[in-house]
C-alpha positions as CSV (number, residue, x, y, z in Angstrom):
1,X,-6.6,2.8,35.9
2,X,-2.9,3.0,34.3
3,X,-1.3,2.2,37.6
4,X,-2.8,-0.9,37.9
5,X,-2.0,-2.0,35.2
6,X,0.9,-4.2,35.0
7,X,4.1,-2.2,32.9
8,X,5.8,-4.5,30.9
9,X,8.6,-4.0,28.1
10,X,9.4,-6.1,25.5
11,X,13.3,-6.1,24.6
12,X,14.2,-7.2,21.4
13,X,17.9,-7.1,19.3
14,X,15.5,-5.7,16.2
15,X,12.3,-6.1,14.1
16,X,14.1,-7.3,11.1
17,X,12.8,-10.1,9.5
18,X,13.1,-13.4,12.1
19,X,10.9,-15.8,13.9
20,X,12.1,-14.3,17.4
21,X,11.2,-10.5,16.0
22,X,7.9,-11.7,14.7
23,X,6.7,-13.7,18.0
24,X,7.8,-10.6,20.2
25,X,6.0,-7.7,17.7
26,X,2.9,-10.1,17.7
27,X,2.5,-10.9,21.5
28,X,3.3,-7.4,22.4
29,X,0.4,-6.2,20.2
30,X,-2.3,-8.8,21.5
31,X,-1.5,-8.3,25.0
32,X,-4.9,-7.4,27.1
33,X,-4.2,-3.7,27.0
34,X,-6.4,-3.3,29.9
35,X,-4.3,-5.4,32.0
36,X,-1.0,-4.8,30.9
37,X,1.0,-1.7,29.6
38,X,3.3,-2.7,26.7
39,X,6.0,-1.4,25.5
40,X,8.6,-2.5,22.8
41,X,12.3,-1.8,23.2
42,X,14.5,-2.3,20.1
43,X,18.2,-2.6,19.8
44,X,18.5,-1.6,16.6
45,X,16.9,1.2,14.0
46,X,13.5,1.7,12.5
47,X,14.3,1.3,9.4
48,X,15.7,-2.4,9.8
49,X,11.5,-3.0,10.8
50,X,9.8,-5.3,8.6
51,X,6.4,-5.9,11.3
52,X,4.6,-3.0,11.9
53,X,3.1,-1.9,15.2
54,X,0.4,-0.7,15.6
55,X,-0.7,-0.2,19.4
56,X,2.1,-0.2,21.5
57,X,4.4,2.5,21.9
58,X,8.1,1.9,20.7
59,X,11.3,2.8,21.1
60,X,14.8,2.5,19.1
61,X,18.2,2.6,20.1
62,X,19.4,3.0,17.2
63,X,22.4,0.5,18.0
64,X,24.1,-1.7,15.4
65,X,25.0,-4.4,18.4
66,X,23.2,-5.2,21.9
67,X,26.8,-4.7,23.3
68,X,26.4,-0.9,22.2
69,X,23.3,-0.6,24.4
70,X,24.0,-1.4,27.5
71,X,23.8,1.7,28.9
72,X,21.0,2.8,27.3
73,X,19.2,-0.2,28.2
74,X,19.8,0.5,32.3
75,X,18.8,4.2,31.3
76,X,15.6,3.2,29.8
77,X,14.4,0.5,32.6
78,X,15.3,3.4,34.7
79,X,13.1,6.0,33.5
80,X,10.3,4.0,32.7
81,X,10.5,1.6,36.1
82,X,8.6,-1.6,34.4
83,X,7.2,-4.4,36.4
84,X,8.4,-7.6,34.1
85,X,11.0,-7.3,31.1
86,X,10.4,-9.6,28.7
87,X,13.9,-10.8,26.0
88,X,14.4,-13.1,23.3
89,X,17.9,-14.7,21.8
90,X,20.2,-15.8,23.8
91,X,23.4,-12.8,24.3
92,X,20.3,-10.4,25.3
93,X,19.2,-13.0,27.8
94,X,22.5,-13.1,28.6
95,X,23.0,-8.9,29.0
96,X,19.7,-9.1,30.9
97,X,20.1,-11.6,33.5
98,X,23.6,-9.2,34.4
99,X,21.2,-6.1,34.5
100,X,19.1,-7.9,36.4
101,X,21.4,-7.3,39.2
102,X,20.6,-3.7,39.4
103,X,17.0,-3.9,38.7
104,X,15.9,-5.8,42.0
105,X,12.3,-4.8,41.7
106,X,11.4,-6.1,38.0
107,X,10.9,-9.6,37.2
108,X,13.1,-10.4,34.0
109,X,11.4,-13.4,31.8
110,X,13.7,-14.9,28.8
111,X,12.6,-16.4,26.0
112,X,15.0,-18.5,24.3
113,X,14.7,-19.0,20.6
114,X,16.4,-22.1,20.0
115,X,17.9,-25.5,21.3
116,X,20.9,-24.3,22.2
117,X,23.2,-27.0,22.9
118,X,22.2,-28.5,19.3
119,X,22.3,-25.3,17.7
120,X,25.9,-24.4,18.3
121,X,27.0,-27.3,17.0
122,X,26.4,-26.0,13.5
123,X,26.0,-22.2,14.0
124,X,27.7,-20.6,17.2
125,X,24.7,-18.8,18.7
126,X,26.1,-17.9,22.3
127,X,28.7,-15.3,22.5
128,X,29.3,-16.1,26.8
129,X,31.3,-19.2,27.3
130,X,28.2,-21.7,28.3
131,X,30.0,-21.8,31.8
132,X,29.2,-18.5,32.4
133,X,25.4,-18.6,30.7
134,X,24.6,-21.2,33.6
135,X,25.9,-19.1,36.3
136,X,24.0,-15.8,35.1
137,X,20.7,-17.6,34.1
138,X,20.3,-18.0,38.4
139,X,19.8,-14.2,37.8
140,X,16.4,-14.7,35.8
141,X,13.2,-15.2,37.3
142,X,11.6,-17.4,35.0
143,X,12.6,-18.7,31.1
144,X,10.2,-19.4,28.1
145,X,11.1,-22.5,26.3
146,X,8.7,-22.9,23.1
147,X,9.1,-26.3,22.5
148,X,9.8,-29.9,25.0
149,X,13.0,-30.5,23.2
150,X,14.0,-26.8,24.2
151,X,12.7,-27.8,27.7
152,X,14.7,-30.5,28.1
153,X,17.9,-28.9,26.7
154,X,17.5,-25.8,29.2
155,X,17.2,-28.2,32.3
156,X,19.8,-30.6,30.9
157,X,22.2,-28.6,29.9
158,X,22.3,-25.5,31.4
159,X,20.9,-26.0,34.7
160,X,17.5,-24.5,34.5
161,X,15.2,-25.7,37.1
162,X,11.8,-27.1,35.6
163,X,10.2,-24.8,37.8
164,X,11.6,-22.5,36.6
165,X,10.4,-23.1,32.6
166,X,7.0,-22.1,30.6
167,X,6.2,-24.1,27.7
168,X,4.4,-21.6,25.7
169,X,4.4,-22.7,22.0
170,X,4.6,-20.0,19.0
171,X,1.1,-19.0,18.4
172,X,0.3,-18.5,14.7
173,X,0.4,-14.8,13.7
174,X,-0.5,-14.9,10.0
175,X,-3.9,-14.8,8.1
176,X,-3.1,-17.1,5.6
177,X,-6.0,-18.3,3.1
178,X,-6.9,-22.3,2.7
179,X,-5.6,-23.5,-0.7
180,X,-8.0,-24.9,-2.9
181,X,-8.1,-28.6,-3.0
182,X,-5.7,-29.9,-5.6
183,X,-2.2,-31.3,-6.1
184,X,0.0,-30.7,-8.8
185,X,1.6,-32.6,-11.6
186,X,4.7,-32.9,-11.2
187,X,4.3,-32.1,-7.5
188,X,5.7,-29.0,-6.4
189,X,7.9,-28.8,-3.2
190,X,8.9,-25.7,-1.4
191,X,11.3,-24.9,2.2
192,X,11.2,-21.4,3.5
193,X,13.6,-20.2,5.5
194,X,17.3,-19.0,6.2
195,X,20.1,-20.7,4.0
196,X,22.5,-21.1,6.5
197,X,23.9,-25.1,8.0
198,X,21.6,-25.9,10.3
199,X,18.5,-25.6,8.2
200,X,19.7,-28.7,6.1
201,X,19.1,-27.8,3.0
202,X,22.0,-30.1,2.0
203,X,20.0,-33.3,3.1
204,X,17.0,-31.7,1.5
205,X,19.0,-31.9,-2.1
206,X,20.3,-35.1,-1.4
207,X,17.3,-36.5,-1.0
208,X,15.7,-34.6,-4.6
209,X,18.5,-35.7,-6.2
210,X,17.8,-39.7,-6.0
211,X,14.2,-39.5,-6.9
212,X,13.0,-40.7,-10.8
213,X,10.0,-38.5,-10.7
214,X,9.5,-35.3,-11.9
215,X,9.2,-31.9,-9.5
216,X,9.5,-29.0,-9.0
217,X,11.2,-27.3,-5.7
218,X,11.3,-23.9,-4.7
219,X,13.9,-22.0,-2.3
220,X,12.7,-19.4,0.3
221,X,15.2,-17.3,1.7
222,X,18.5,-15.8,1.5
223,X,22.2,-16.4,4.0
224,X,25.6,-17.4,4.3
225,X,25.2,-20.8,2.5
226,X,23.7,-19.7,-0.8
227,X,26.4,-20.5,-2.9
228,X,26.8,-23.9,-1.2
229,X,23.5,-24.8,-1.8
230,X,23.2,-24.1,-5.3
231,X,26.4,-25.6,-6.0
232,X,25.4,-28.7,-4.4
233,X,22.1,-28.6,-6.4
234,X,24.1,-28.4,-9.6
235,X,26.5,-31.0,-8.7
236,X,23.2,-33.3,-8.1
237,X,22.0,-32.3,-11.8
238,X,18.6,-30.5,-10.0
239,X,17.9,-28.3,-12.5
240,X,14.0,-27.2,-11.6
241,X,15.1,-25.2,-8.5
242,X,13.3,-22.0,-8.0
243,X,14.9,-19.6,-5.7
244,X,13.2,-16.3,-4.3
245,X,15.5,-14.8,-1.5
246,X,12.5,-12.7,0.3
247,X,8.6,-12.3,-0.8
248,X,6.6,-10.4,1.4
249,X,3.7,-13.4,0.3
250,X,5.2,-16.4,2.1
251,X,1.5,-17.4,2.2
252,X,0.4,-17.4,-1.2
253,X,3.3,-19.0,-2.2
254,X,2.9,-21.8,0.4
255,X,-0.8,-22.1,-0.7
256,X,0.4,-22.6,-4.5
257,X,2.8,-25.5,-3.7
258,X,2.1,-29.2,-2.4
259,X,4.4,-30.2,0.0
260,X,6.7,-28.1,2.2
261,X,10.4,-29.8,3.0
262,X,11.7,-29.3,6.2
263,X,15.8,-30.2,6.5
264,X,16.8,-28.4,9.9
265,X,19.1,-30.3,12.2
266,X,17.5,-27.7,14.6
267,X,14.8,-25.9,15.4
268,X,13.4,-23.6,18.0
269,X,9.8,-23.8,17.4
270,X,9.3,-23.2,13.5
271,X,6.8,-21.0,12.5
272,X,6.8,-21.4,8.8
273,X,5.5,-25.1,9.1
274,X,2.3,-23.4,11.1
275,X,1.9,-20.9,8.3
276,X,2.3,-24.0,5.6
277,X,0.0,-25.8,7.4
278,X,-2.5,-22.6,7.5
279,X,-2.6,-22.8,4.3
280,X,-3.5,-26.3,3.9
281,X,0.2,-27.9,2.6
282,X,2.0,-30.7,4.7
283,X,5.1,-31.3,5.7
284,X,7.9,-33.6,5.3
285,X,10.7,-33.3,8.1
286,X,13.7,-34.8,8.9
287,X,13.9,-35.6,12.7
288,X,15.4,-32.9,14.6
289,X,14.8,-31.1,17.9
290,X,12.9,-28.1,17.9
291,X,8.8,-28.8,18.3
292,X,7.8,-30.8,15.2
293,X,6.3,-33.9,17.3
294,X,4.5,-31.0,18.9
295,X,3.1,-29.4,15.3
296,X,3.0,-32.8,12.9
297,X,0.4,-35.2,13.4
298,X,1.7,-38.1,10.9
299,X,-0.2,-39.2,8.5
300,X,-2.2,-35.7,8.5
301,X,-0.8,-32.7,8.0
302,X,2.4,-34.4,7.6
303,X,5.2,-37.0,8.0
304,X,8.4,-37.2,9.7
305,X,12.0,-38.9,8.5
306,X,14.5,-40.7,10.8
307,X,16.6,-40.6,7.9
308,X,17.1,-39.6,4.4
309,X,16.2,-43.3,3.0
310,X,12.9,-42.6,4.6
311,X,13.1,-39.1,3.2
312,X,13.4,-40.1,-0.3
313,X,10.6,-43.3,0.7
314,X,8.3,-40.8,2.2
315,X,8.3,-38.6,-1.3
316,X,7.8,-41.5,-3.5
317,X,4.9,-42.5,-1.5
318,X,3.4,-39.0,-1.8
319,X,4.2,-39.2,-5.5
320,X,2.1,-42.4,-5.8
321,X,-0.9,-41.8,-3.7
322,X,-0.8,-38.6,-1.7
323,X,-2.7,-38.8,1.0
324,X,-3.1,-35.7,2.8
325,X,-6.4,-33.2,2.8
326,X,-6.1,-29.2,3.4
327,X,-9.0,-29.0,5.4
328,X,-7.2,-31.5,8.2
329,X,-3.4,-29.8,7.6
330,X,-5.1,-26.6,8.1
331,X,-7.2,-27.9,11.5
332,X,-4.5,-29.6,13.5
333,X,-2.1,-26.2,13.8
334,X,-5.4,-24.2,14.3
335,X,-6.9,-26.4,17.2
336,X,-3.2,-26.0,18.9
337,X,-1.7,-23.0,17.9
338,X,-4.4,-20.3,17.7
339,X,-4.1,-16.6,18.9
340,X,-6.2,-17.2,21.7
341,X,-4.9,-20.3,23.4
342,X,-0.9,-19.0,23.0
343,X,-1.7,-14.9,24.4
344,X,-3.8,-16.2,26.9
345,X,-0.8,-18.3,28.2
346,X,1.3,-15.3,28.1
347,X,-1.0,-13.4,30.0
348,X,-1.2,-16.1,32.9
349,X,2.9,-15.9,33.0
350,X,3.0,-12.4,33.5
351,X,-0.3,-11.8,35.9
352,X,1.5,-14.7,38.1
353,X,4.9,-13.4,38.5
């Protein structure tokens, strides 16, 4: 029956396209609806929506800014008298542990998206003083961390008690298609994702820039740093740079390239490196916080850089004898990563709370 069911709402600054958006539209959707009754509560409009939804009921507040919806928000958790809320990013975690307060009877569960005390350091991602994050967090009843290193930084840094934290990694939410068995000549790199600092794509070029064999590289995604970038790659003479700000087929074009290049200083927990590996490409990474001792398994679906001297070493090597095979990419994110194994642990969470 409906009422014993337990009523949960997924809050969520919009379904534009982002990793946070994605994970939240996805879980929502896969949720046992025999369990659980799901609903999805966006900030912003409709017609910012790039995932559809197909089975749980919706609603937009049509607000350019989460500061806009405050009220709407209390309105909302009033009428509709949910048992857990579930946010992601961290100023709606923030506006949620303060509306908390009123709501003594719902559980409220934040995900955050990112490792926070790293992230700041090259984009400001927190719009509360971090004084003030650590004294309202006391106010949620239990936090979300997708990776260790996010872990780590919430009990660290902000004062999070471990008891307090779920490690539930992103689950892979695309059907992506095995690539056929074959490299390319000249290899042909590829990095999907945001051009803004703290993806790196500056170390990424540096690296491209030193190396006396031929490639190609291809640039998914669109931000802030554009111009920086391809005036950097200019200024390193890398000429064969393909750049596609959005594609609706971040699969296929994975699938069609050889190795993906992954600068980030920071990460949350990246899901484009489980959709590369889907479809059967490895990664190269530069060390950074953010899951990728948690996704790459060196040596077989990919290889990770203290450094950019081992950057650059690491691509010659590949050049020479490349020694990775789709079939094992593919397997490792599978085996850890699959729909099954990530919903169930969301279901657990919520059915213990």
């Amino acid at each position: 029956m409906e009422k014993d069911k337990k009523h949960i709402i997924f809050i969520i600054p919009s379904l534009a396209a982002g990793g946070a958006e994605r994970i939240f539209s996805f879980v929502s959707q896969k949720l046992n609806k025999e369990k659980f009754k799901v609903e999805l509560l966006v900030i912003g409009s409709a017609l910012d929506s790039v995932y559809p939804i197909d089975n749980v009921e919706t609603i937009y507040l049509n607000k350019p800014k989460i500061s806009k919806a405050f009220l709407k928000i209390i309105k909302v958790f009033k009428s509709k008298k949910p048992d857990i809320v579930l946010s992601s990013i961290a100023h709606l975690n923030s506006m949620m542990a303060g509306i908390s307060i009123l709501f003594p009877n719902i559980k409220f569960v934040a995900r955050e998206a990112n490792v926070i005390s790293v992230l700041d350091q090259y984009n400001k991602s927190n719009v509360l003083p971090k004084s003030v994050i650590v004294k309202t967090n006391r106010f949620i009843d239990r936090f979300i961390a997708q990776s260790k290193d996010m872990k780590e930084d919430m009990i660290k840094n902000f004062g999070i008690p471990e008891d307090k934290i779920e490690l539930i990694n992103n689950p892979i939410t695309s059907k992506i298609s095995l690539k056929k068995s074959m490299v390319h000549s000249p290899l042909k790199f590829i990095t999907v994702g945001r051009l803004s600092k703290e993806k790196g794509h500056d170390r990424i070029l540096r690296a491209l820039g030193q190396l006396n064999f031929p490639f190609s590289y291809t640039i998914i995604g669109d931000g802030n740093e554009a111009k920086n970038v391809f005036a950097l790659a200019k200024e390193l003479n890398i000429q064969n740079i393909n750049h596609i700000p959005f594609t609706s087929d971040v699969g296929n074009e994975l699938g069609n390239h050889d190795v993906f290049l992954q600068g980030s200083y920071v990460e949350g927990f990246p899901n484009v490196l489980l959709e590369s590996c889907m479809a059967g490409t490895p990664i190269i990474a530069f060390k950074a916080p953010g899951g990728l001792n948690e996704i790459i398994e060196p040596n077989i679906n990919g290889l990770i850089a203290q450094n950019e001297d081992e950057f650059i070493t690491h691509l010659n090597h590949i050049n020479q004898v490349f020694p990775f095979e789709a079939e094992e990419v593919r397997k490792i994110v599978l085996d850890r990563f699959n729909e099954d194994k990530i919903i169930s642990q969301y279901e657990n969470l919520l059915l213990n709370l």
